[in-house]
C-alpha positions in Angstrom: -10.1 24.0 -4.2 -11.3 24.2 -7.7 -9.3 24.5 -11.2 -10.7 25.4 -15.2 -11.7 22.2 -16.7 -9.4 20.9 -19.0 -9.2 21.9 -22.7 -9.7 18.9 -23.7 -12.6 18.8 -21.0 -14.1 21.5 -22.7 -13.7 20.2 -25.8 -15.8 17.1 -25.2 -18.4 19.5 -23.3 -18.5 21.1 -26.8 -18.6 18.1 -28.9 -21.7 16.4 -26.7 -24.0 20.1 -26.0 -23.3 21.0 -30.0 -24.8 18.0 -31.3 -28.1 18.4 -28.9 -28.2 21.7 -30.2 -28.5 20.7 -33.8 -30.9 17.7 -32.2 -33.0 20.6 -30.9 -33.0 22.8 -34.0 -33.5 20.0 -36.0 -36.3 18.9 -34.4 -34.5 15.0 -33.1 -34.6 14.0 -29.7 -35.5 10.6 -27.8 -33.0 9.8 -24.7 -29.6 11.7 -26.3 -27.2 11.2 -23.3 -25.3 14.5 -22.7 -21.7 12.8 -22.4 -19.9 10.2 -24.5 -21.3 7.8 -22.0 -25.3 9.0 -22.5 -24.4 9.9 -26.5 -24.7 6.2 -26.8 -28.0 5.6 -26.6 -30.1 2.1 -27.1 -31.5 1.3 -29.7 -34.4 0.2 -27.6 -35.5 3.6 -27.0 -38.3 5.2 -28.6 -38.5 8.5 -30.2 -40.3 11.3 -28.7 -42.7 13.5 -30.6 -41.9 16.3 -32.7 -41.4 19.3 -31.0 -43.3 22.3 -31.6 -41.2 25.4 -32.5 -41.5 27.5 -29.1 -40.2 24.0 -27.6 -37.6 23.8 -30.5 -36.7 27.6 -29.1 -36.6 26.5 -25.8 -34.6 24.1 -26.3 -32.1 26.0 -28.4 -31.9 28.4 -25.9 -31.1 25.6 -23.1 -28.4 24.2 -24.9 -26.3 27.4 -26.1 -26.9 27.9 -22.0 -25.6 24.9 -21.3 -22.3 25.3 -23.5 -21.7 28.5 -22.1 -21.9 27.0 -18.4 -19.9 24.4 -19.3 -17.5 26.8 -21.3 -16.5 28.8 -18.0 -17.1 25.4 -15.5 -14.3 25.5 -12.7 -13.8 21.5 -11.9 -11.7 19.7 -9.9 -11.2 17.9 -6.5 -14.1 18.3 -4.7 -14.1 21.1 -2.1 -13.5 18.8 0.8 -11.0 16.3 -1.3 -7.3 15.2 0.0 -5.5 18.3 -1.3 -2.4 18.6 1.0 -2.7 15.2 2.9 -2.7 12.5 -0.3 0.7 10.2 0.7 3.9 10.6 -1.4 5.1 7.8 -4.0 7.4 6.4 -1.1 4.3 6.6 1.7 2.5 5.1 -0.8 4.7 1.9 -1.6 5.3 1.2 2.0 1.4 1.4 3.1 0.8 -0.9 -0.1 3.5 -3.7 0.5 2.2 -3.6 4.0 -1.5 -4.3 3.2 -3.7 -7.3 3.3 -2.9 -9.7 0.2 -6.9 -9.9 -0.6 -7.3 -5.8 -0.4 -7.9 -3.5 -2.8 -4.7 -1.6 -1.5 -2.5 -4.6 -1.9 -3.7 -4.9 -5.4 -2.6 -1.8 -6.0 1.2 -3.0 -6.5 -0.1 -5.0 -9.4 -0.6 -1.6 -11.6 1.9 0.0 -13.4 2.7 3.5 -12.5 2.9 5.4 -15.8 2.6 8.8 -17.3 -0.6 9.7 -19.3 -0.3 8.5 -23.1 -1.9 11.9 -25.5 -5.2 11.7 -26.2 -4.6 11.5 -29.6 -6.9 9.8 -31.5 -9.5 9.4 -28.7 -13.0 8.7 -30.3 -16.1 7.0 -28.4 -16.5 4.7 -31.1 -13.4 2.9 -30.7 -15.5 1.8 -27.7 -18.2 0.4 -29.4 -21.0 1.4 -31.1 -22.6 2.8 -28.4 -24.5 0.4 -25.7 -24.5 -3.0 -26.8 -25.4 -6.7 -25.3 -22.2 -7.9 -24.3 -23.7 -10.5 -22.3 -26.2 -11.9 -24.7 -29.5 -11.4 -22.6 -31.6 -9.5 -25.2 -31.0 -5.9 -23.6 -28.2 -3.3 -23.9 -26.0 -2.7 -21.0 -27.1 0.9 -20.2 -30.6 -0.5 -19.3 -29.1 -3.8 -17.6 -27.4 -1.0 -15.3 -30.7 1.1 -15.0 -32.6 -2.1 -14.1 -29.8 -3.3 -11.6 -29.2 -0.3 -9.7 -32.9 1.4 -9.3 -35.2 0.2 -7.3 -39.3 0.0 -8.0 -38.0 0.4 -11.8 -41.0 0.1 -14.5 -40.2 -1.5 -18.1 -41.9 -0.3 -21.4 -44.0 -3.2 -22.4 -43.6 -5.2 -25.2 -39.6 -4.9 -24.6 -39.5 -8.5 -22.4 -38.5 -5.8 -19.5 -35.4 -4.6 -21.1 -36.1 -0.8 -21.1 -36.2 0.7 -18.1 -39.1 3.3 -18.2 -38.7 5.0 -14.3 -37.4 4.1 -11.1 -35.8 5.0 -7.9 -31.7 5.9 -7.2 -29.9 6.6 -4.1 -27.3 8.0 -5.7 -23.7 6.5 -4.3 -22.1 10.0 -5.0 -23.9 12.2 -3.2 -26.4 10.0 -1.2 -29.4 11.8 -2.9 -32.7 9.9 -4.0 -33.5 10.7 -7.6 -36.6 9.9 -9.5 -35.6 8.4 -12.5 -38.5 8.7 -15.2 -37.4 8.0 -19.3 -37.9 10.9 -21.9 -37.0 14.1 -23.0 -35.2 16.3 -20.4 -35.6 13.5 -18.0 -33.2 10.9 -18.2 -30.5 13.1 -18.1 -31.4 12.9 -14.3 -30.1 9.8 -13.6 -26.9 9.1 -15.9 -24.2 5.6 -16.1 -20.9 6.6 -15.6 -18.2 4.4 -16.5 -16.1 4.7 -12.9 -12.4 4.4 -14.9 -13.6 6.6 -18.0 -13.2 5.6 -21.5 -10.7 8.6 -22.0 -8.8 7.9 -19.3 -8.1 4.3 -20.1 -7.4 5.6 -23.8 -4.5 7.7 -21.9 -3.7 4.5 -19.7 -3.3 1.6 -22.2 -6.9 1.1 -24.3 -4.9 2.8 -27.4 -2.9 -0.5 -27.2 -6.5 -2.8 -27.3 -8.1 -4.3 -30.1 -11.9 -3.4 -30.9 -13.1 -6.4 -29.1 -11.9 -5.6 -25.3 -12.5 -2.1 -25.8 -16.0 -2.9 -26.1 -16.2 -5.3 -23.0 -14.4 -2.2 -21.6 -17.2 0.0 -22.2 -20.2 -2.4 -21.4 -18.8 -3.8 -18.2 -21.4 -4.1 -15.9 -17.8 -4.0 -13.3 -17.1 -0.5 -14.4 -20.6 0.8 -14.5 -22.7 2.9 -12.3 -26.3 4.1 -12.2 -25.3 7.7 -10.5 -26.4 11.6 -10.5 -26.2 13.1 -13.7 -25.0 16.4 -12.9 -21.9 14.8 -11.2 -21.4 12.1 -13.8 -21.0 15.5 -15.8 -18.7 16.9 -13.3 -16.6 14.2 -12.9 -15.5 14.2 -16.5 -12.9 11.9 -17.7 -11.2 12.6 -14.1 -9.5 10.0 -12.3 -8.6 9.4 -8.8 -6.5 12.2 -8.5 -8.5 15.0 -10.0 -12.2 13.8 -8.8 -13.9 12.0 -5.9 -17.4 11.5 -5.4 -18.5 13.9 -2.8 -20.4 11.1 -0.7 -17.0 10.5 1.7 -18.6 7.1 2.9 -18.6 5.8 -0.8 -15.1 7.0 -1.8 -13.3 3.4 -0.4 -15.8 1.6 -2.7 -15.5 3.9 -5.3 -11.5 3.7 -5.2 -11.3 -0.1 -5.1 -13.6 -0.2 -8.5 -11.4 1.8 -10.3 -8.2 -0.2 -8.9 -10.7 -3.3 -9.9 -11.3 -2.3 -13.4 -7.8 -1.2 -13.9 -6.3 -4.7 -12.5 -8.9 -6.7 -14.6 -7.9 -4.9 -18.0 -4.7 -3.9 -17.4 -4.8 -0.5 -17.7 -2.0 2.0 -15.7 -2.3 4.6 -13.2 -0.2 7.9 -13.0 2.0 8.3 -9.5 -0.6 10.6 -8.6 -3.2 8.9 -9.0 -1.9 5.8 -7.2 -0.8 8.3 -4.2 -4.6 9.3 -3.7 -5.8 5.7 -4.4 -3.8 4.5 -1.2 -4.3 7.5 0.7 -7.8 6.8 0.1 -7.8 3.1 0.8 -5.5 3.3 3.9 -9.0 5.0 5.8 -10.2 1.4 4.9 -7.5 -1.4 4.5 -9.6 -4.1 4.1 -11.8 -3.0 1.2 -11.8 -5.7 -0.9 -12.0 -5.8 -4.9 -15.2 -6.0 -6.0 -16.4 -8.4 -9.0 -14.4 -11.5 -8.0 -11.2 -9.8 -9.3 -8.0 -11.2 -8.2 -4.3 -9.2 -8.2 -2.0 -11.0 -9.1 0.7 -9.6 -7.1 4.5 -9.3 -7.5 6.2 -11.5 -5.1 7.1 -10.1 -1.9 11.1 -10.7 -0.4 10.4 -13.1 3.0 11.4 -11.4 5.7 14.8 -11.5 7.1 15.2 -14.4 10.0 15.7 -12.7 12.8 19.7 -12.7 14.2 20.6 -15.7 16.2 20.7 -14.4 19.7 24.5 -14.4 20.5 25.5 -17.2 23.1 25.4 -16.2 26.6 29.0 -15.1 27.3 30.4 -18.2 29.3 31.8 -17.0 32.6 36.0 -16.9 32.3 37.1 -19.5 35.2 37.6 -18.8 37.7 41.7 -19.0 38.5 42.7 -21.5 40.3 43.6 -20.7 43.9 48.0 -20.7 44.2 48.3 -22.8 46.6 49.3 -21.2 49.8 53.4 -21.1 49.9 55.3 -24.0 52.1 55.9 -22.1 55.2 59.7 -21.5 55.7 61.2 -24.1 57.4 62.2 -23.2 60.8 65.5 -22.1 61.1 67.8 -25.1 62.6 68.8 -24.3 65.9 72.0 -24.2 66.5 73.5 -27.2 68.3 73.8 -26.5 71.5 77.2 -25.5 72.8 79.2 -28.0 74.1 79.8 -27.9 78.4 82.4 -26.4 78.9 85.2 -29.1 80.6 88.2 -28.2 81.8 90.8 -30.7 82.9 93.5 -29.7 85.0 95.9 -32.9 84.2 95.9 -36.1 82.5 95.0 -37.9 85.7 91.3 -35.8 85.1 91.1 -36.4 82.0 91.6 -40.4 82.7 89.2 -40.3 85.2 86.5 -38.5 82.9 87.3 -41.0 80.5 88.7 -38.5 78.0 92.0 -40.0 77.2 93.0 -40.0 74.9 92.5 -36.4 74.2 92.5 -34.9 70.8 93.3 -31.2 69.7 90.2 -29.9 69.8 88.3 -32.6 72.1 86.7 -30.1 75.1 88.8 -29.7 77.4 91.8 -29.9 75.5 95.0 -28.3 76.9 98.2 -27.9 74.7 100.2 -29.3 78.3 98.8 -32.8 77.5 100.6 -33.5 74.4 103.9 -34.0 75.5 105.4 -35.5 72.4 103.9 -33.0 70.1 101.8 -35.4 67.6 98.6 -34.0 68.8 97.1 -37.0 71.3 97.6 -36.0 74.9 97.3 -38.2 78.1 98.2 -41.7 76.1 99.4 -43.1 79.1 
């Protein structure tokens, strides 16, 4: 996928390729860096001879070229880049406040999510006067960077090896070796880009900052690379969300600079941008920041204990047993009947012993009471 560069793109591809072609009408040269970034040359570097007028041609006709290709330049995402699968602002929160406190993506939640401020106002210089000594060793920055990232580098002598004269680069953006060799229409070869760019942090907070940090900004060795010039032009003032390096293997590294530099100097991120930062960093969750910087992060809830188990349900006891009911008494029998006796006079009932005899006594006959007072056989 590919988009127009931005008008103000294009107007900073107009404001660096007019000036070299007033440099090359003019007859000026020595190491003129075709961005904001390689505008700010040393003052270590020496001046190249005067042109002759074909080469004063020549070069005119190279730069009106050059503005004209950067004019119609179609810039964006690289071909290959995370269109369609970046995470969503709420994909994006939850893979961050699950990461690793030490990460790069963890220390993403310690940047504020922000729309871009205008660019209003923007100037290079409010950056510095070009490449300076920030860290008081007796050379600029942009040649600290040349001499720390090339290898077999060369130094112009009498300069106590502060400027870099050629050298070797494998490129992190593209993984191509470049010959690096100081001088005109050479050092544009190998170009330092400053990973969060100055006119991106100018839209993300540097308006705010006073001369001073802008500055360290600017010369920060942290937020400096040694890199192919072509893309350094490509990339523009793009941040994560409208440029990657097209080297997929250094895009964790890459990421977890910018979120480095941005953390260190405070600087915000769109929601974009922070969607591609984690979608990037999530392929490698334990990238760490590089440069010793710390997040500070916002404090995370503790997790919710975990429920209690509920008790076992204790088993309901068991009823008691009714006790088995008294068995029903057994019927009394009924008293046996009484023998039947029969007497047929007093004299039997004498002799049986009977006598008296009641009303009622067994045996009992009416004919034995002959008085009437119901006693028979008294006699």
């Amino acid at each position: 996928m590919s988009v127009r560069l931005p008008a103000r793109a294009r107007r900073a591809a107009r404001a660096v390729v007019a000036p070299l072609l007033a440099v090359a009408l003019l007859g000026a040269c020595a190491d003129a860096e075709a961005t904001d970034e390689r505008a700010a040359t040393s003052a270590t570097e020496a001046a190249a001879p005067t042109l002759s007028e074909a080469e004063l041609e020549a070069a005119a006709a190279a730069a009106e070229a050059a503005l004209a290709e950067l004019e119609t330049a179609e810039e964006a995402v690289p071909a290959d880049g995370l269109a369609g699968t970046a995470l969503d602002a709420g994909n994006t929160d939850a893979v961050v406040a699950t990461a690793e406190p030490t990460s790069a993506l963890a220390a993403l939640a310690a940047l504020e999510v922000k729309g871009r401020a205008p660019r209003t106002g923007y100037d290079r210089d409010l950056f510095g006067n070009g490449w300076v000594d920030t860290d008081r060793n007796g050379c600029d920055t942009r040649n600290d960077v040349l001499a720390r990232d090339l290898t077999g580098e060369t130094f112009k002598p009498g300069t106590r090896n502060c400027v870099v004269l050629t050298g070797t680069l494998v490129d992190p953006y593209s993984g191509k070796t470049i010959a690096f060799q100081r001088g005109q229409g050479t050092s544009e070869a190998v170009q330092i880009d400053h990973v969060v760019a100055l006119s991106d942090a100018w839209q993300k907070g540097a308006q705010q900052w006073d001369t001073a940090k802008r500055t360290q900004f600017a010369n920060d060795p942290l937020n400096l690379l040694a890199v192919d010039g072509p893309l350094n032009m490509q990339k523009g003032d793009g941040d994560a969300a409208t440029w990657l390096p097209p080297a997929r293997s250094f895009r964790c590294a890459y990421v977890a600079r910018q979120v480095a530099v941005k953390v260190r100097y405070g600087a915000w991120v769109t929601q974009a941008e922070k969607n591609t930062m984690a979608t990037v960093l999530s392929s490698c969750p334990a990238e760490p920041l590089p440069g010793g910087v710390v997040a500070v992060l916002p404090q995370r809830p503790a997790p919710a204990p975990a429920p209690a188990p509920a008790p076992a349900p204790k088993p309901a006891p068991a009823p008691a047993p009714k006790p088995a009911p008294a068995p029903a008494p057994a019927p009394a029998s009924a008293p046996a009947p009484a023998p039947s006796v029969s007497y047929a006079n007093c004299t039997e009932v004498k002799a049986a012993g009977a006598a008296p005899i009641r009303a009622g006594d067994p045996g009992w006959q009416p004919k034995f009471d002959r008085d009437g007072d119901g006693v028979g056989c008294e006699t």
